[in-house]
C-alpha positions in Angstrom: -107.2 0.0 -61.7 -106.5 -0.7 -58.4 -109.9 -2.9 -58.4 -108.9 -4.9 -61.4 -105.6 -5.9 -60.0 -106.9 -7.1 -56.6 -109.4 -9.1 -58.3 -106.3 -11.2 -59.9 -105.6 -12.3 -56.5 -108.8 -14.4 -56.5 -107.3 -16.3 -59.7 -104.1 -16.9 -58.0 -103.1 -20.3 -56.6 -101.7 -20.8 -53.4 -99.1 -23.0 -51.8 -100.4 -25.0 -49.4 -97.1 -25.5 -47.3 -97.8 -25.3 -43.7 -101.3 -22.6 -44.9 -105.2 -23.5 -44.4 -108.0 -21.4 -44.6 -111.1 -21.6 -41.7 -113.0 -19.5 -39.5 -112.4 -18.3 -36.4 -114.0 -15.8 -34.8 -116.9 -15.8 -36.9 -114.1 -14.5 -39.8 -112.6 -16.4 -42.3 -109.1 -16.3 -41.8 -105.9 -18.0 -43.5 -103.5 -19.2 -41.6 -99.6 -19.7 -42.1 -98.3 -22.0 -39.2 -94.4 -22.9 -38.2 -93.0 -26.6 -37.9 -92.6 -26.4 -33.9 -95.9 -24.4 -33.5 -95.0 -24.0 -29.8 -95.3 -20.6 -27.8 -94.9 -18.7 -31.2 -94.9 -15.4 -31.6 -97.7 -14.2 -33.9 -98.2 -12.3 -36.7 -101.8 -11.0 -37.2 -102.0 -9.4 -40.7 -104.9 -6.6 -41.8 -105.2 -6.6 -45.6 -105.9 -3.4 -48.0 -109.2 -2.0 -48.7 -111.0 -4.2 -51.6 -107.5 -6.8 -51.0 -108.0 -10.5 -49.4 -106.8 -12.2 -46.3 -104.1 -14.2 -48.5 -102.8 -11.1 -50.9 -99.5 -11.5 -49.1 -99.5 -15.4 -49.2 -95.6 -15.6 -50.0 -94.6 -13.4 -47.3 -96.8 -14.6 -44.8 -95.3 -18.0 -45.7 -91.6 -17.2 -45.4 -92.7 -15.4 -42.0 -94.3 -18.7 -40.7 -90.6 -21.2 -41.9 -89.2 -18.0 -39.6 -91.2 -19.0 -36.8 -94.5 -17.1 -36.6 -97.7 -18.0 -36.3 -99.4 -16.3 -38.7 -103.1 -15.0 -38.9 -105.2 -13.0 -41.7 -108.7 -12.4 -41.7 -111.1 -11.2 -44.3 -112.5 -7.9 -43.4 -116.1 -6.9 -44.9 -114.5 -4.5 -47.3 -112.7 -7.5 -49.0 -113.3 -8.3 -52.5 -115.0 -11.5 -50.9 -116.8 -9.2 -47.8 -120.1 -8.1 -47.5 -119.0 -4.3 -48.9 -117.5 -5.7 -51.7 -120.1 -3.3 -53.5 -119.7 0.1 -51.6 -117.5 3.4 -51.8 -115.1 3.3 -49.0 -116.8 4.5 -45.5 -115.5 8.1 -46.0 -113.0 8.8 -49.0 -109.4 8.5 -48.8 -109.0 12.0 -50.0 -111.0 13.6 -47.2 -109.0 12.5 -44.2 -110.7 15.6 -42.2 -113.5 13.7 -42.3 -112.4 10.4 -40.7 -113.6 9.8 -37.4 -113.1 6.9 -34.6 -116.0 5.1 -35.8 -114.6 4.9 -40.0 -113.4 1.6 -40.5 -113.8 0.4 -36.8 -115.3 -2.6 -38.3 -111.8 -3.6 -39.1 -111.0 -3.4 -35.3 -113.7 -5.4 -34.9 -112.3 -8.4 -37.2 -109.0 -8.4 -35.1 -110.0 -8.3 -32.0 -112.5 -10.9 -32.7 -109.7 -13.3 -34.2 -107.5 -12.1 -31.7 -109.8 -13.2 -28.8 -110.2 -16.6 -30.6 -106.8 -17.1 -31.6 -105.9 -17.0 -27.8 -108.5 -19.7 -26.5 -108.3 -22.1 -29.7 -104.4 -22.0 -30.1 -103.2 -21.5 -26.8 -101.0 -23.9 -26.5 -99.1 -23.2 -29.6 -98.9 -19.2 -29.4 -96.9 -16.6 -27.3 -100.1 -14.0 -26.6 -97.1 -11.6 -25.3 -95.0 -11.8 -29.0 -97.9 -10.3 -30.6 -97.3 -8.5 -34.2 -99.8 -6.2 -36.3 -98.7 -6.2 -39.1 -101.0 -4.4 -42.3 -101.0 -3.0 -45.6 -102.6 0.2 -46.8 -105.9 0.2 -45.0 -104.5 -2.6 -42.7 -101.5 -0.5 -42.3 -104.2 2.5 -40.9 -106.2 -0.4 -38.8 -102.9 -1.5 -37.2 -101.6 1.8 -35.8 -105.2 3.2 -34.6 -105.1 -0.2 -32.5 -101.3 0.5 -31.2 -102.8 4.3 -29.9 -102.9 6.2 -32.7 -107.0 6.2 -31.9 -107.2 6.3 -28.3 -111.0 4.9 -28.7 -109.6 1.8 -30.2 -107.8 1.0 -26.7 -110.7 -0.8 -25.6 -110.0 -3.3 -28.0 -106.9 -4.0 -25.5 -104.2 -4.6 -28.0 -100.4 -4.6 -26.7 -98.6 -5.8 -29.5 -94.9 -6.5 -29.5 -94.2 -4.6 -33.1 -95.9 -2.7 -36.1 -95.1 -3.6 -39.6 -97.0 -1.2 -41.9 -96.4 -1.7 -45.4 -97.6 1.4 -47.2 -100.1 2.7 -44.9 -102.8 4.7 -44.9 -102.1 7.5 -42.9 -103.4 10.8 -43.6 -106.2 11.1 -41.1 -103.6 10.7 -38.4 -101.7 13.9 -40.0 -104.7 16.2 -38.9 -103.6 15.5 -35.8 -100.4 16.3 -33.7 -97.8 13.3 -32.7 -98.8 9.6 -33.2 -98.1 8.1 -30.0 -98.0 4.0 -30.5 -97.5 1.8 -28.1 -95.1 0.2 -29.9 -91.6 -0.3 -32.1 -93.4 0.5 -35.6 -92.0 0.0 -39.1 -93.0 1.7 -42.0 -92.4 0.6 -45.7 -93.0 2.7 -48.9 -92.1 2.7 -52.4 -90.6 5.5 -55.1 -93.6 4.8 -57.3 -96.1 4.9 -54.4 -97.2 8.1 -55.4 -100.8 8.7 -53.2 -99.2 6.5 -50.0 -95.2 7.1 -49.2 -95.3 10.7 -49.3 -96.8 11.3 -46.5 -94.9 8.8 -45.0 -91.3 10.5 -45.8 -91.8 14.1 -45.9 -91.0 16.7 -43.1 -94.1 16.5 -41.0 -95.3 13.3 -42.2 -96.4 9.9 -40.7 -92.6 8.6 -39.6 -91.6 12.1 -38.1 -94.7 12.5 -36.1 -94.4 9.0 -34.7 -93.2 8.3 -31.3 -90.0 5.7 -31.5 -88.7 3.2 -31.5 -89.1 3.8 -35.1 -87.8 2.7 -38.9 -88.4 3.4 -42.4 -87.5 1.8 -45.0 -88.1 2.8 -48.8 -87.9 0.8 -51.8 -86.6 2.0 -55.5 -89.4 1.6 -57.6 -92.3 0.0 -55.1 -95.7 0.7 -56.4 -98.9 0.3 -53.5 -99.4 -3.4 -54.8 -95.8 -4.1 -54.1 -96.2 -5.9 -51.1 -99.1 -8.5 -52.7 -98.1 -11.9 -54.6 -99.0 -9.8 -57.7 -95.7 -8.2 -57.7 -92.7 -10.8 -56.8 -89.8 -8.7 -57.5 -89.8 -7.2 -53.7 -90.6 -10.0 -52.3 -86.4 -10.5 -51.0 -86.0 -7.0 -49.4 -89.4 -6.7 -48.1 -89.0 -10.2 -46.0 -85.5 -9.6 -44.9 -86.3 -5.8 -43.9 -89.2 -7.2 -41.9 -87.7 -9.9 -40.7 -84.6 -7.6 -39.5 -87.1 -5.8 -37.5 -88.6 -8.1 -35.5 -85.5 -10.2 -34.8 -85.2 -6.8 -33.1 -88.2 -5.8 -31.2 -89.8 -9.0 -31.1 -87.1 -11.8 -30.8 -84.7 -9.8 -28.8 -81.7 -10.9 -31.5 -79.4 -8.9 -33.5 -79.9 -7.6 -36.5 -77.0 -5.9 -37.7 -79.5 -5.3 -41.5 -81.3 -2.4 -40.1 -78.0 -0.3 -40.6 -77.5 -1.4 -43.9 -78.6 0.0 -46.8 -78.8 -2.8 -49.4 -79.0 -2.5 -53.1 -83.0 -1.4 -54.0 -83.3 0.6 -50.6 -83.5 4.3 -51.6 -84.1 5.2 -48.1 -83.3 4.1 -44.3 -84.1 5.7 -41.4 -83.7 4.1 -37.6 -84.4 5.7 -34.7 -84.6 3.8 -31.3 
């Protein structure tokens, strides 16, 4: 099911305000670019397993009229990547059996971009504003490169702020605390049945993590709320996110991280 809806996002147009599509660093990547391109802060987004680098197109959008820079590459287990045929790696419901080297491909992609980013753009990007920002599997790439696998540190990410909207996170629960090495939020949904609960519960993925910290849960989010294919979050999810790094990344207020708005059926902040 999951398959069949991701493959929708290859139909879908796109708005070409302020977005092109290129390679760098030997990925092909969309971009999302502001209207004073100077110094930005940036937002390097890791999509879901069998999703695409532009499944988040209007968000990534409304992020770059906001200010960022944004970058989102195609990883090989893409609907347009080289896997696009395979089983996941190791399955999703045998996170004993993850290691260091599952999915380290995906490190790969980012730091790749990440390197090239930094040479090519330099001029336009802030290199010490940097956000990882991901969804499901990209949720899980982002936080392994933020600490949560200490063998990812040699990809020598110090990102600013982690935005992980419904993450993959199981693996890191056979473990003990998740020590990141930065402010990290999580999103999840009340219809997210195989993600958010191990996000929420006692134990689980936000209690273990080291702070600054916030969750935020949305009434009635399924996984594929946070893609173009489902529009109706689209308001909360930006101004949540953009509430958080106003916060850890802008250094500005942002008195919406103590509210709980209308939709939100849960909010947690702990600093």
């Amino acid at each position: 099911m999951i398959r069949l809806l991701f493959l929708l996002l290859l139909c879908l147009p796109l708005a070409a305000e302020n977005s092109s599509k290129r390679q760098l660093g030997g990925r092909s990547v969309y971009l999302w670019t502001p209207s004073r391109p100077l110094k930005a802060p940036v937002v390097l987004f890791s999509h879901g397993w069998r999703g695409v680098n532009h499944q988040t197109a209007d968000l990534m959008r409304r992020l770059a009229r906001a200010g960022f820079f944004v970058v989102a590459p195609n990883h090989r287990d893409s609907l347009v990547g080289s896997d696009v045929t395979h089983d996941p790696q190791v399955s999703f419901d045998e996170p004993t059996l993850w290691t260091p080297d599952t999915y380290r491909d995906r490190a790969e992609d980012l730091a790749a971009v990440w390197s090239a980013l930094r040479g090519e753009f330099k001029t336009q990007i802030d290199p010490d504003r940097l956000v990882l920002m991901g969804h499901s599997l990209g949720g899980y790439t982002c936080l392994g490169l933020s600490g949560a696998i200490p063998q990812w540190d040699r990809f020598g990410f110090h990102p600013k702020a982690l935005v992980c909207f419904s993450p993959y996170t199981r693996p890191y629960l056979e473990g003990g605390p998740i020590q990141l090495r930065a402010p990290v939020m999580y999103q999840g949904g009340t219809e997210d049945d195989f993600i958010t609960p191990h996000l929420r519960k006692s134990g689980g993925t936000y209690e273990r993590s080291s702070r600054p910290k916030v969750y935020v849960e949305f009434e009635g989010a399924l996984h594929t709320s946070w893609t173009v294919l489902d529009p109706d979050y689209e308001d909360l999810i930006f101004n949540y996110t953009l509430a958080f790094l106003k916060r850890h990344v802008l250094g500005e207020a942002a008195p919406l991280l103590q509210q709980r708005q209308s939709g939100v059926s849960d909010l947690r902040v702990e600093d």
